[in-house]
Structure formats: C-alpha cells, structure tokens
C-alpha positions in Angstrom: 168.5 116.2 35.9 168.1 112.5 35.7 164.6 111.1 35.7 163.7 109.0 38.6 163.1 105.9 37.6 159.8 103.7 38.5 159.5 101.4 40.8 160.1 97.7 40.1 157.2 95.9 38.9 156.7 94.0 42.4 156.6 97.2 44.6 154.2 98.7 42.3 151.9 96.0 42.5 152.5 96.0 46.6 151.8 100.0 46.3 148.7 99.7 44.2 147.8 96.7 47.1 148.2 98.7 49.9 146.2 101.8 47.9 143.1 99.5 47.6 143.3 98.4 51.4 143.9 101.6 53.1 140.3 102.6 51.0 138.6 99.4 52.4 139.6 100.5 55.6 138.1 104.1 55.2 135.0 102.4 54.0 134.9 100.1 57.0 135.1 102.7 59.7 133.4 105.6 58.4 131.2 104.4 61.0 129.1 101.4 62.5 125.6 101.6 61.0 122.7 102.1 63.4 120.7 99.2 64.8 116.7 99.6 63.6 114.7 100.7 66.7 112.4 98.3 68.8 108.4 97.8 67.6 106.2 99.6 70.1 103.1 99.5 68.9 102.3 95.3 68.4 99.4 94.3 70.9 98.6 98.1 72.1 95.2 99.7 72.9 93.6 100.8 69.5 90.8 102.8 69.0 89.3 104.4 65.4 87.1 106.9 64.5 84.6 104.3 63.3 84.7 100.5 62.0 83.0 99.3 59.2 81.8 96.0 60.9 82.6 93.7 64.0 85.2 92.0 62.6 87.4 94.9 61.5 88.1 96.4 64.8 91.0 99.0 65.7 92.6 96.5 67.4 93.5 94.0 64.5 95.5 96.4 62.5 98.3 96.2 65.8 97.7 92.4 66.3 100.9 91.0 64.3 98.7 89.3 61.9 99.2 90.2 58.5 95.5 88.1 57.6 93.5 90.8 59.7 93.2 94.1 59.6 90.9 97.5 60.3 88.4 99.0 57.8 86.6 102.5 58.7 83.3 103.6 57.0 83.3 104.8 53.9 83.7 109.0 54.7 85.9 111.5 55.1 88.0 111.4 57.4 88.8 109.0 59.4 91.5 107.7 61.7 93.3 105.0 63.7 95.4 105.6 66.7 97.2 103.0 69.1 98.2 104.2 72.9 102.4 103.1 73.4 101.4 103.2 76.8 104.1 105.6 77.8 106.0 108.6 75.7 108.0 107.2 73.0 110.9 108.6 70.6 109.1 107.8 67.5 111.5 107.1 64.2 109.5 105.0 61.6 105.5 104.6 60.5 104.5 101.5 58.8 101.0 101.2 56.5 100.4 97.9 55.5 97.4 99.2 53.3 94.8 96.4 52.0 93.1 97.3 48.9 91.5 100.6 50.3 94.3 103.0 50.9 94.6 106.7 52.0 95.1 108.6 49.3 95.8 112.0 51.8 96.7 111.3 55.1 98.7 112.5 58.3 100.8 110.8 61.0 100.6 112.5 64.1 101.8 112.1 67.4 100.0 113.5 70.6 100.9 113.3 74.7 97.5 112.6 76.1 95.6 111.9 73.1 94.4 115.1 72.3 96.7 118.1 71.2 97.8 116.5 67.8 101.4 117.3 66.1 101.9 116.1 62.3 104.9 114.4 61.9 104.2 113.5 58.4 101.7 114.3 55.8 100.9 113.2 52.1 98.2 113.8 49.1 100.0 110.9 47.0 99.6 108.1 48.9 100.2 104.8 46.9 98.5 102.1 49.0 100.7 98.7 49.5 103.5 98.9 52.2 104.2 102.5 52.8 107.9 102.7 55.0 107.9 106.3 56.5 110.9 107.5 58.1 109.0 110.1 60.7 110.3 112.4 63.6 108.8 113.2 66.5 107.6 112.0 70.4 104.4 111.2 72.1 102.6 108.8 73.7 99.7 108.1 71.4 100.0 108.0 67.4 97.5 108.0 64.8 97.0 107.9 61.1 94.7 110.7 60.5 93.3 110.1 57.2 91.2 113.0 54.6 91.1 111.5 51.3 90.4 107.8 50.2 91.6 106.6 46.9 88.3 104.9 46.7 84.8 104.5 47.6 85.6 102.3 50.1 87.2 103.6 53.3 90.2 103.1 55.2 92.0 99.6 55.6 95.0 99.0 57.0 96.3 95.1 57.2 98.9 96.5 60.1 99.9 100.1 61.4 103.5 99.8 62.6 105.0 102.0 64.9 109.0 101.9 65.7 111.2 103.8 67.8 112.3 104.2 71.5 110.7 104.5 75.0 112.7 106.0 77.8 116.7 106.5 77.6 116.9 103.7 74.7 115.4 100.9 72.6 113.5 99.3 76.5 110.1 98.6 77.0 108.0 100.7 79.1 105.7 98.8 81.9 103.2 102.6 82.7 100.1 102.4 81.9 99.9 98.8 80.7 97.8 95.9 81.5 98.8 94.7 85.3 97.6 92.4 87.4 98.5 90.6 91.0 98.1 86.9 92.7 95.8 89.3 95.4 95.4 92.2 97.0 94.8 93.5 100.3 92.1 96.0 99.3 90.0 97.9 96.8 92.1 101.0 96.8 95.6 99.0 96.2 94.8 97.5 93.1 98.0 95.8 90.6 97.3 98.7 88.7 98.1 101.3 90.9 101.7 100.2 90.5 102.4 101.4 87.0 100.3 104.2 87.1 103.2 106.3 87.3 101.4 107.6 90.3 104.1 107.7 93.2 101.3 108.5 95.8 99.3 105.1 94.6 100.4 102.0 95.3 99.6 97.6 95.1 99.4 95.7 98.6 99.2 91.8 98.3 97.1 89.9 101.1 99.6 88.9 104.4 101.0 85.6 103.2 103.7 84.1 100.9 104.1 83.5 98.1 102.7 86.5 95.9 103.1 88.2 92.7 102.4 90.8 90.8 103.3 91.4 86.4 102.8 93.8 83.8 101.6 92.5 80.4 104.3 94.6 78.2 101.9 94.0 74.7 104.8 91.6 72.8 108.1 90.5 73.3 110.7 93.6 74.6 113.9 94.6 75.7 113.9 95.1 79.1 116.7 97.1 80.4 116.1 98.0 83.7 113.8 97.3 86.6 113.4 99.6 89.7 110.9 98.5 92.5 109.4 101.7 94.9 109.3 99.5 98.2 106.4 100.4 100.6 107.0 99.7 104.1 106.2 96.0 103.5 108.9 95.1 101.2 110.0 91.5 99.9 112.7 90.0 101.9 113.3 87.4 98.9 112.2 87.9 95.5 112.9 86.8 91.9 
C-alpha cells in the first residue's frame, strides 16, 4: 500500500490556520462572563454595637468616602450592620479595614434584624481590603466581629455590600427615606407609600401640582415602577 502523501505546504499552513481559529472560537463562546452585581449598601441606615467617639459613627463606614470610617470600643465583640432597606440576594462583602482589623469575624445576613445566618466566617483575618465572595439573602447584614488583631477595636474605612434586590440588579424604594410636597393629613404621611403596607397609604392636599419621591441612598438601576392608585388618582403625571 502506497503511503498517502502530505499535504502541500500551503494547505498545511491553511489547516494549522483554521485549527487555531476554531479554538479561539471555543474560547469565545464558552460563555459571556457575568456582569458584577449593583452596590446596595452606599448611604444606608447603619447602626454598631458601640462607637468609639462622635466622629466615628456607623454611618461613615457606608458613606462612599474612603477618608472616613467607623471605629468600635476596644472589647470583644462588636459589630456593624447596615439595613438594604428591602430583602436582597446578597453575592459579595467588602472590608475596607483601617489599621484596626478583625482578626475573627462573621458576615451574617438577617430578615428583620434579629435571627442572624452566617454567610461567612474567619479566624485569619488579614486587615487591608478583604473581597469576600458570600452567599445568602436578607434584608439587614452585619459584620459580627469576636477577635481584634489589636488592642484597638474595630475600624472599617467602608463595609461594602453587593448583590441584587427583587427579580434583578434594581433598586428597591420599601422602607427608604420618602417624602411629599404635602399631605392631606396625619395618618397619610409620604411614608406610608413605601411601607410595603397595602392597607396604608399617602394623600396630597386638593390642588395641583404635587409630588411625592423616595430617596433610594445612591445612584441605582431602576427597572420598574408600579403606582397602587387610590380613588384620587393623577390624571397627568411624569
């Protein structure tokens, strides 16, 4: 039996060509890579177990400003929580630690703020910028912190918290800072309409124009907005 013979030299160089390309192509849609969820937890209601003077509050370590930041007392243990203002999807934690890190710490996750669920936990913390790919839901999330690395306590520069609200990567209005250009009573506060309350409601006074907004905390996607009419419902609206 004869040998077959190789191809010339230009079809092997077209072969070895097409070889590389169809790998390119198995490289290129193996699959589009997944967009990094929104920040939920920028300009949210903070509270800590304590504060170790006035100008280290809760609320600075969720401010956006990488100059201020929260420091506890120096005990164990102490923690830092921020309210999403509705039940979030929760995928990433970060620490921006200052100088006084947590050497053992938990993230945790809670509905209302009290029943607690660890979604990560550590007793090598390493102070810095601490990325922490996390799993888990809830409304309110905390760093819960047992062990400091230091004699100092707790300090966090910023406490991030990314993931998604709802159906997808919108911003939730429940809950959240509302107000209204009036209102036709005491009972009928701007509040009552995003207090997720379906039996509560806002009622302007009887004139025109009015309005009512929801502070969302920072910039968001919004993807949806539904309006529960009353009886009185706008005719024309923006």
């Amino acid at each position: 039996m004869n040998p077959i013979p190789p191809p010339p030299r230009g079809r092997r160089k077209l072969t070895a060509l097409m070889a590389v390309l169809v790998t390119a192509l198995s490289l290129t849609v193996a699959g589009p890579s997944r967009a990094a969820d929104p920040l939920l937890s920028q300009g949210k209601p903070a509270t800590a177990s304590s504060q170790e003077g006035a100008d280290v509050s809760a609320a600075k370590a969720v401010d956006g400003d990488a100059g201020t930041r929260w420091s506890s007392q120096f005990s164990d243990p102490q923690w830092l929580q921020v309210d999403l203002g509705a039940t979030a999807t929760i995928s990433q934690v970060v620490l921006q630690w200052e100088g006084a890190f947590g050497r053992a710490y938990k993230i945790q996750t809670s509905p209302d703020g009290s029943a607690w669920t660890d979604v990560y936990s550590t007793t090598t913390g390493a102070g810095g910028t601490e990325t922490l790919t996390v799993s888990g839901s809830g409304r309110y999330v905390r760093m819960y912190g047992t062990a400091r690395a230091s004699g100092y306590g707790y300090s966090l520069w910023e406490f991030k918290v990314y993931g998604t609200t709802g159906g997808g990567a919108c911003s939730a209005a429940q809950g959240l800072p509302a107000t209204a250009s009036s209102q036709e009573g005491a009972d009928v506060s701007a509040a009552k309409a995003v207090d997720g309350d379906a039996g509560t409601r806002w009622s302007s006074v009887f004139s025109d124009p009015q309005w009512l907004q929801v502070d969302l905390g920072a910039s968001a996607t919004v993807c949806q907005v539904v309006l529960q009419w009353e009886g009185a419902y706008g005719r024309a609206y923006k």
